[in-house]
FIPAVEX-662047 format. One record per residue (C-alpha): residue in three letters; x, y, z negated. Coordinates in nm, 2 decimals, m for minus. Layout:
BEGIN
+------+--------+--------+--------+
| rest |      x |      y |      z |
+------+--------+--------+--------+
|  ALA |      X |      Y |      Z |
...
+------+--------+--------+--------+
% end
This chain:
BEGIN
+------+--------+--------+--------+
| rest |      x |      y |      z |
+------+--------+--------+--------+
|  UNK |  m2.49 |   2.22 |   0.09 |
|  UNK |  m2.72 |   2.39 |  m0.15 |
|  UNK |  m2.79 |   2.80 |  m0.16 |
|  UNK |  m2.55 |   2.99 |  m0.36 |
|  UNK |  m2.26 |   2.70 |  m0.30 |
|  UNK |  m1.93 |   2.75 |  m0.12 |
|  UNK |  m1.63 |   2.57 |  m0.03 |
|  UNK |  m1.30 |   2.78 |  m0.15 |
|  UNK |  m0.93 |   2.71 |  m0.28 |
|  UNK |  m0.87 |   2.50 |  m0.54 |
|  UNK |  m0.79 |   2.74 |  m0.80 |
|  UNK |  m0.93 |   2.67 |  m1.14 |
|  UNK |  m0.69 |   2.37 |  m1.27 |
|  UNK |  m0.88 |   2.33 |  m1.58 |
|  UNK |  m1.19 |   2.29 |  m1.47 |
|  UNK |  m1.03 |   2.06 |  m1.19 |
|  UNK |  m0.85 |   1.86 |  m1.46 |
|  UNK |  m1.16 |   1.80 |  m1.64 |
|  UNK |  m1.35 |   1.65 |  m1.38 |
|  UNK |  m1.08 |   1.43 |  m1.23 |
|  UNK |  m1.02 |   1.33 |  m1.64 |
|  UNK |  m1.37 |   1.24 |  m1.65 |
|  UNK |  m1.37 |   1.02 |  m1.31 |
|  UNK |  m0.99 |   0.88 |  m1.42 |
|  UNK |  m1.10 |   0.54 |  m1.33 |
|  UNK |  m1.22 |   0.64 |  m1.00 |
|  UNK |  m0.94 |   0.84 |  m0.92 |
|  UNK |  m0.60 |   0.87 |  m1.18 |
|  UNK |  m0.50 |   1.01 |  m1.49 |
|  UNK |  m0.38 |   1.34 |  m1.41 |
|  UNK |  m0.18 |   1.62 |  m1.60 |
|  UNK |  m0.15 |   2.01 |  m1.50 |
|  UNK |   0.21 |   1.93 |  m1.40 |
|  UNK |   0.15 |   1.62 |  m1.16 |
|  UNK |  m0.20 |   1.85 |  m1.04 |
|  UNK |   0.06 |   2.12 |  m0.97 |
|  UNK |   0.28 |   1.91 |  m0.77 |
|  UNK |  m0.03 |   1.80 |  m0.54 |
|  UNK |  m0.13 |   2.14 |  m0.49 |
|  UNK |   0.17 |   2.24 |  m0.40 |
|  UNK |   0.22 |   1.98 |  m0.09 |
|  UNK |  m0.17 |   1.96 |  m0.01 |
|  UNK |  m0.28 |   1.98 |   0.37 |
|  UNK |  m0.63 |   2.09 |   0.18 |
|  UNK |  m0.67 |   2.14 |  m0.19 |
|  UNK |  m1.02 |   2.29 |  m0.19 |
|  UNK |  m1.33 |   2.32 |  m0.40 |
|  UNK |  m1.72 |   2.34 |  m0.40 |
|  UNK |  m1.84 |   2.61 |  m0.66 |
|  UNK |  m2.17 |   2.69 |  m0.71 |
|  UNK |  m2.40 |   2.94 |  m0.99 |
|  UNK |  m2.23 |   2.70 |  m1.30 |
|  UNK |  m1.84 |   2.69 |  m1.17 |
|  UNK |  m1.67 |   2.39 |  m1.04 |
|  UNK |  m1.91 |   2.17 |  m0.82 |
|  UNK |  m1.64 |   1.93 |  m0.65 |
|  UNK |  m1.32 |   1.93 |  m0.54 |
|  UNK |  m1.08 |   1.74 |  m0.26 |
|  UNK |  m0.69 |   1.70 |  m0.22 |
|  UNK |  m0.58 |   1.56 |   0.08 |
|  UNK |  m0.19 |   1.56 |   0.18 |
|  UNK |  m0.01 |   1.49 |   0.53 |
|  UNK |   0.20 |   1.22 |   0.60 |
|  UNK |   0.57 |   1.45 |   0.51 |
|  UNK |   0.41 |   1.49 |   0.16 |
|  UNK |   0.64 |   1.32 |  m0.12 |
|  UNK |   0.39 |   1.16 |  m0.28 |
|  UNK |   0.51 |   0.81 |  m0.52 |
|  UNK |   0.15 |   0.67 |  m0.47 |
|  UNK |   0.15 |   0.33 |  m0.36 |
|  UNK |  m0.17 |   0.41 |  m0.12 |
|  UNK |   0.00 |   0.66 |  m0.01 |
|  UNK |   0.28 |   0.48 |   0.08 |
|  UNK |   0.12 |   0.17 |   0.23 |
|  UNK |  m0.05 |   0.44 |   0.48 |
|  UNK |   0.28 |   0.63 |   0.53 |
|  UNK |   0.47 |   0.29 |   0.60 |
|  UNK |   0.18 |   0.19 |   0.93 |
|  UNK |   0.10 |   0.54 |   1.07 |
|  UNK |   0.32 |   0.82 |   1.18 |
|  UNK |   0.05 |   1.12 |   1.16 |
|  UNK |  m0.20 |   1.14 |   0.95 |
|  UNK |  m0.42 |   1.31 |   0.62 |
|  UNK |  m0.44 |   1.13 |   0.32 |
|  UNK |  m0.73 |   1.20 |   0.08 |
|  UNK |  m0.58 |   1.11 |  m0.24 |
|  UNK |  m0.94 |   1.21 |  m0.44 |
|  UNK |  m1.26 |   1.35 |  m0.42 |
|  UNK |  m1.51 |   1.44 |  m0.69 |
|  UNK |  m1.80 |   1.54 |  m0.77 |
|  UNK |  m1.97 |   1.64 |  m1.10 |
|  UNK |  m2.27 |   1.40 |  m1.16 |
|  UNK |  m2.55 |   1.66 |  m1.18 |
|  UNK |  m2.43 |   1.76 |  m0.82 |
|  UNK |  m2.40 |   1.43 |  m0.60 |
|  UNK |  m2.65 |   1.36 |  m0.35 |
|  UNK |  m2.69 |   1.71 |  m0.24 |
|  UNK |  m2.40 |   1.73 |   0.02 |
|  UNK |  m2.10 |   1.84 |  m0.16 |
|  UNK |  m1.81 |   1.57 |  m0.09 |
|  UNK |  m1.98 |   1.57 |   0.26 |
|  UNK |  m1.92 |   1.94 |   0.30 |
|  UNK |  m1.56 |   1.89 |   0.18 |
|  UNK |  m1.49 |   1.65 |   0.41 |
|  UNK |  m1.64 |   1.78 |   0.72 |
|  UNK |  m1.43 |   2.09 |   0.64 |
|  UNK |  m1.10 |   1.87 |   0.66 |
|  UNK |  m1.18 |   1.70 |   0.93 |
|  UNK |  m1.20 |   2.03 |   1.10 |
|  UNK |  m0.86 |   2.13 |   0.98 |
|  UNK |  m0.72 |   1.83 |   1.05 |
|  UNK |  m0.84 |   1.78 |   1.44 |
|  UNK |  m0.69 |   2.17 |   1.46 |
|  UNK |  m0.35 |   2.07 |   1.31 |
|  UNK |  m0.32 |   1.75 |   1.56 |
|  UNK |  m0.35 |   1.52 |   1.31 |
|  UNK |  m0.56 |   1.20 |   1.49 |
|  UNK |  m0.71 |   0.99 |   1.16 |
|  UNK |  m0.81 |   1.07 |   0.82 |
|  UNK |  m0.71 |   0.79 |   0.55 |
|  UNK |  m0.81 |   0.68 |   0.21 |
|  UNK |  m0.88 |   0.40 |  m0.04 |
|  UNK |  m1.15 |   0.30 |  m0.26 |
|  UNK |  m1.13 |   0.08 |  m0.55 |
|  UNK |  m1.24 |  m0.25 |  m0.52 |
|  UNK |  m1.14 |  m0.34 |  m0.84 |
|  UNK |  m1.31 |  m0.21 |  m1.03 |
|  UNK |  m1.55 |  m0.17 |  m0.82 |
|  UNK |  m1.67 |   0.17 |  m0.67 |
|  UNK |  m2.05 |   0.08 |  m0.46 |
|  UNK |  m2.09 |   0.45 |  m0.43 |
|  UNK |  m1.79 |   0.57 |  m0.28 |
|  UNK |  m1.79 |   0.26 |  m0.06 |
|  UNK |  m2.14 |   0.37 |   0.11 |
|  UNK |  m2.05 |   0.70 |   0.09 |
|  UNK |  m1.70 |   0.63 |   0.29 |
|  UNK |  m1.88 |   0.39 |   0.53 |
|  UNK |  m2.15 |   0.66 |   0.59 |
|  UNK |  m1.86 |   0.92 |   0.72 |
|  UNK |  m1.77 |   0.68 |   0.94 |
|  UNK |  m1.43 |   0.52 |   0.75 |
|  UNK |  m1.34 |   0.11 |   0.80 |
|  UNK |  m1.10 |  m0.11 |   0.63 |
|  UNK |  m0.77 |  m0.10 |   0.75 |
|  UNK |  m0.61 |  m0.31 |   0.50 |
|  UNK |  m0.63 |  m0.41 |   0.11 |
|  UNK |  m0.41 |  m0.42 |  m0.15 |
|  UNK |  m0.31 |  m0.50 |  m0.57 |
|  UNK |  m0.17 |  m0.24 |  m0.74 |
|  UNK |  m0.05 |  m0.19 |  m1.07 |
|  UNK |   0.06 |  m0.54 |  m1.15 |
|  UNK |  m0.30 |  m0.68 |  m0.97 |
|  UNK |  m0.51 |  m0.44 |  m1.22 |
|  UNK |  m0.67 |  m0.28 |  m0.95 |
|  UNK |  m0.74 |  m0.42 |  m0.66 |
|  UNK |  m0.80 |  m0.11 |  m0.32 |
|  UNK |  m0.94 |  m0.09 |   0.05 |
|  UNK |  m0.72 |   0.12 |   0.27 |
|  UNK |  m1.01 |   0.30 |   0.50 |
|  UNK |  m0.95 |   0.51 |   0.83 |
|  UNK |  m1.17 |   0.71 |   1.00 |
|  UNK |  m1.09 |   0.93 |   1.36 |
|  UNK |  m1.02 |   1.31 |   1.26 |
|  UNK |  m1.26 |   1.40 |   1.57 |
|  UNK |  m1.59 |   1.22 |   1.63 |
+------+--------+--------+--------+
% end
């Protein structure tokens, strides 16, 4: 991670808002009430800030959050224990320089400490995501399923990866 960076709570919901509104096809449309909600059932809700404010940020939930997402379900549905990363972003101007990588590295640490065995998440297939996919595969995730969703519109990979490696 780059000088003068730091990982911290995500506490800033408009500059948070922003940046997932801006990435909304990556991620999902989200509104200070449904961000709220997330927050407030996170495992990890956390942040990268640097010298210009909001870098990146990461919400993750366990598997007793009450989440409606279909990814979240289909991973709640197969696995008794684990941490759901429901998005990560980072601001343009930022990626490359270890951000997302820092974020995650940090929950994996919290999750190995909590008990919690595997880390999941999904990536849009359709429409396609190339950089997420290489970034995911670089951490170490693989497929663990697929999936339509919202009436075939978007088409996901359900990845896994080992809290502890």
């Amino acid at each position: 991670m780059p000088p003068g960076f730091s990982i911290g709570p995500l506490d800033d919901l408009t500059a948070v808002l922003a940046l997932n509104t801006a990435h909304a096809a990556e991620t999902s449309l989200l509104d200070e009430v449904a961000l709220r909600a997330l927050i407030e059932q996170a495992f990890l809700a956390a942040t990268v800030t640097g010298p210009d404010g909001l870098a990146a940020f990461l919400i993750a939930l366990d598997q007793d959050a009450t989440y409606a997402s279909p990814n979240f379900r289909w991973f709640q549905a197969r696995y008794p224990r684990f941490v759901y990363v429901d998005r990560i972003v980072t601001a343009p101007a930022w990626r490359g320089r270890g951000l997302a990588r820092a974020l995650y590295e940090d929950l994996f640490a919290r999750a190995q400490a909590a008990g919690h065995a595997r880390i999941a998440c999904e990536v849009n297939r359709l429409p396609p995501n190339p950089g997420s996919d290489a970034f995911h595969a670089a951490l170490g995730f693989s497929e663990a399923g697929t999936a339509a969703i919202h009436g075939g519109s978007k088409t996901v990979r359900y990845l896994l990866r080992e809290a502890a490696r």
